[in-house]
N, C-alpha and C positions, 0 to 999 in steps of 0.2 A: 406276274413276271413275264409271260411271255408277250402281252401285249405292249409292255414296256420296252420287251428289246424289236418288239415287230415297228415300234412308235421310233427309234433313235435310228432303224435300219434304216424307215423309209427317210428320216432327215438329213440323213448323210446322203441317199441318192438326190432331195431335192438339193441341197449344196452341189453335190455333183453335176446336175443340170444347169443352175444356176452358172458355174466353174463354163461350164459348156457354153453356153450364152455367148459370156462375156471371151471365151477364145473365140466363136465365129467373128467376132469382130476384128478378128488380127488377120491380117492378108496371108497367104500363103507363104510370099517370098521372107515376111519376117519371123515364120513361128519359129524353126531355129534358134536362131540368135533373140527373142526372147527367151525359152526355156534354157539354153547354154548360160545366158548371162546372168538368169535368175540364179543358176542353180553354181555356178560358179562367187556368183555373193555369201550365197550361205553358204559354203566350202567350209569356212572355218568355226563352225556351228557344229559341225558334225565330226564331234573332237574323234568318239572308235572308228566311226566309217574312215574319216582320213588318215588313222591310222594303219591301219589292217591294210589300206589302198597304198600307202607310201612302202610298209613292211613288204606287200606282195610286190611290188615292183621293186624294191630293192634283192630281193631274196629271187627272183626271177632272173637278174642279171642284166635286167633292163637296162639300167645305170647302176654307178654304185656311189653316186652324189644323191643324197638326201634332198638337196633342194633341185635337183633335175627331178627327183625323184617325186616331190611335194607339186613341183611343176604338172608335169604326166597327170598325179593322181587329179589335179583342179581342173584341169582339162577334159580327162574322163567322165569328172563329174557332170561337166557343163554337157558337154555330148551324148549322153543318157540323156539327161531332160532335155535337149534340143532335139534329136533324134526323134524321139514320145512325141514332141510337139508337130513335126513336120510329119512323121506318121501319118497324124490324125489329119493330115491337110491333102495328106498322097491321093487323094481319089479326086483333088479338084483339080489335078497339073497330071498325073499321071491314067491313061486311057490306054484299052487294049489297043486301039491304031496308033498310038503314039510311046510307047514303051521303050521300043528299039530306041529313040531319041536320048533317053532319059540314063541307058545301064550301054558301057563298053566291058567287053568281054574279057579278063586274062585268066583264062584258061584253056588247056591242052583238047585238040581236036576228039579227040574220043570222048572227054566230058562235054563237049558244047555238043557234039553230035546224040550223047546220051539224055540229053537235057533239054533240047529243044526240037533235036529231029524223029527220034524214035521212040513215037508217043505212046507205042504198043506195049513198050520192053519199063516195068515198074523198077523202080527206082529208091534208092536210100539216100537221103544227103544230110551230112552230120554239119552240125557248125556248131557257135559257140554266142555268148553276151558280146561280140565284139559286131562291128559297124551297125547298119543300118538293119539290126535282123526283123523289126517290125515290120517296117516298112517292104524288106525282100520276098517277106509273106505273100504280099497283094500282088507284087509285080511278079513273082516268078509265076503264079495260079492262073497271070495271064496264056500261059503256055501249056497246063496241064493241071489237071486233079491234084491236089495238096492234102496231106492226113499229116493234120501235128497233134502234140501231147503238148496242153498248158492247164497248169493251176488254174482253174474257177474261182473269181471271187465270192468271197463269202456272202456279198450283198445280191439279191437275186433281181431289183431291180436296176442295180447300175452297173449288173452285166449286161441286160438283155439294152439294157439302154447305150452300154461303149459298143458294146457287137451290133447296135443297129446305125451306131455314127461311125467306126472305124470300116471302110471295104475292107475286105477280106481276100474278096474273090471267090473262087472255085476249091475251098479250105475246110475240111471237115477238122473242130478241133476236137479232140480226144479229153475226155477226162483224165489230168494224170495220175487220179487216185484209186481209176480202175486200170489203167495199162491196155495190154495190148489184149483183146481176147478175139477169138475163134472169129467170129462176124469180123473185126475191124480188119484182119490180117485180110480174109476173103473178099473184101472189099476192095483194099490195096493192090491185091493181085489181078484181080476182074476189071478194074478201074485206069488199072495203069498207073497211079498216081505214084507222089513222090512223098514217101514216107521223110518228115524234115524231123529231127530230132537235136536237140541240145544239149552238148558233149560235156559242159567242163562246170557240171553240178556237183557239190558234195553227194557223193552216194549213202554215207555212213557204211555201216559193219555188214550191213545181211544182204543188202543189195548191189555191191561194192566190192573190187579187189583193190588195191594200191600198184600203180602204177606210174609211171615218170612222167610230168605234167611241166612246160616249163622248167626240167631241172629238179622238180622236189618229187617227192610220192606223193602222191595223191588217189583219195577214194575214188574209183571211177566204172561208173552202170558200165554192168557187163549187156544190159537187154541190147543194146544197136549192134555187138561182135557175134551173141548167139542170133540175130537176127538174121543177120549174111551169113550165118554159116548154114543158119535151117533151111533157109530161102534159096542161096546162092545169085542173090539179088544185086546188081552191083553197087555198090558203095562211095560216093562222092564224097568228100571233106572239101569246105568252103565257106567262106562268106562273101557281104556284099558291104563294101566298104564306100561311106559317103565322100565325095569329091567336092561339090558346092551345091548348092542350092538345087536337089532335086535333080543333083546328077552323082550318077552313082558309079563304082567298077566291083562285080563279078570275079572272085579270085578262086581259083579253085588247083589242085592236085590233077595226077593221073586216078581215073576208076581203080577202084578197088575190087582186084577178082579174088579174093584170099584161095590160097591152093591148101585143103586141108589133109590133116595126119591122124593118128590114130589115137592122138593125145588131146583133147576136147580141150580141156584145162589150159592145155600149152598153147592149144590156140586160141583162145579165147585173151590169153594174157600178150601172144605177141602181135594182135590184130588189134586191140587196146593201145597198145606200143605205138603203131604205126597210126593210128587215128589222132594219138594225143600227138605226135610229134610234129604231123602237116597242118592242125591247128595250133597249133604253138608256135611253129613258124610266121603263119600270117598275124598271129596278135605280136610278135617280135617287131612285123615292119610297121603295125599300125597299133603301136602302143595307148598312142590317147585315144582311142576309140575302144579302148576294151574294159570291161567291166572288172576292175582291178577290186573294189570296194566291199565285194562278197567275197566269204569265209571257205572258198576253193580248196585252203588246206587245213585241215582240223587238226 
């Protein structure tokens, strides 16, 4: 049995290679708008996913037209797969001397100066499924040490195989089924890096309080609120939202300095508060860019 599942692993990575191939052969300037418009065909193939994506944006307040709302969801769908596909292209058009070209800034001088000028002073930046978060990976790393937490696929040769076609950059990823332990945090801190973390996961029950997400409650990891508060580390809330072709804008909040009380709990729940509230805001202004499609509220 086991050479049986070690025999279908490795055939799904040669497919995966194979997949690989046949994308080098798509120029830069069109992976986008292939992956958007494939993914936008099947749209109506993915009777729960479009579901669940029209209900979240209705129950958000996005709109409150169904067919604005069926709108939005095909649109998002397209912009995940197109996103994924310019990703994987981001390291032929985007260069550490050429980056500046590529990302305009809106955000408040204390975060651009925390983020790109004071490479000393380590850093937390929260975001969310919404714009270009793959792709902000490589570019922001242009600037400073990176520590994320992602899922590892379960196939062990078409990780080492996407982690050696996608740059990364300067990216340590984190297991997320081990968290955060003693080495990774010392790291962080010695490094200067920017701890990036993704804000708007179902948490469930044990690792999770409910809190106000767009408008509803929502399970929401407490580890990035007790993080700031153990560290006193300061705290960005932000994405990087796509523009055109491999041009991108930078949106971010004022730093988060949370001022704490003698009520752990309280803070914990009203630092949560404020985290979900200035990422809900920016997927407010850039609704088709945001990953509406996942099960956010259980």
């Amino acid at each position: 049995m086991k050479y049986i599942l070690r025999f279908f692993v490795y055939i799904q990575y040669l497919l995966i290679r194979f997949a690989g191939m046949l994308f080098d052969l798509v120029p830069a300037a069109k992976a986008y708008n292939l992956g958007a418009s494939l993914a936008r065909g099947l749209y109506p193939i993915f009777k729960n996913r479009r579901k669940v994506a029209v209900d979240n944006i209705l129950q958000a307040g996005i709109t409150a037209e169904p067919a604005e709302a069926d709108r939005i969801a095909r649109c998002a769908f397209g912009h995940l797969a197109g996103h994924i596909c310019e990703a994987l292209k981001v390291n032929q058009v985007i260069k550490q001397d050429n980056w500046r070209e590529h990302v305009t800034l809106a955000i408040p001088e204390n975060s651009r100066r925390l983020i790109f000028d004071e490479l000393d002073q380590p850093l937390i930046i929260l975001t969310g499924h919404l714009g270009v978060w793959e792709a902000a990976l490589s570019i922001i790393s242009f600037t400073r040490p990176m520590i994320a937490l992602a899922r590892k696929m379960n196939n062990p040769f078409a990780e080492r195989y996407l982690k050696d076609r996608h740059f990364r950059g300067a990216i340590k990823i984190v297991d997320k089924n081990k968290g955060f332990t003693s080495a990774i945090i010392r790291e962080w801190q010695e490094t200067a890096a920017a701890m990036t973390l993704v804000m708007d996961q179902h948490a469930g029950r044990k690792t999770g309080i409910m809190v106000d997400f767009l408008g509803r409650p929502a399970s929401t990891h407490t580890s990035p609120a007790r993080l700031h508060l153990r560290t006193a580390i300061p705290a960005i809330v932000g994405a990087v939202v796509r523009e055109a072709p491999f041009q991108y804008k930078f949106i971010s909040g004022e730093p988060i300095n949370f001022q704490t009380t003698d009520d752990k709990e309280h803070d914990i729940k009203v630092l949560l508060t404020t985290i979900n509230q200035q990422l809900g805001d920016i997927i407010r202004d850039h609704p088709e860019q945001y990953l509406w499609a996942h099960r956010r509220w259980r």
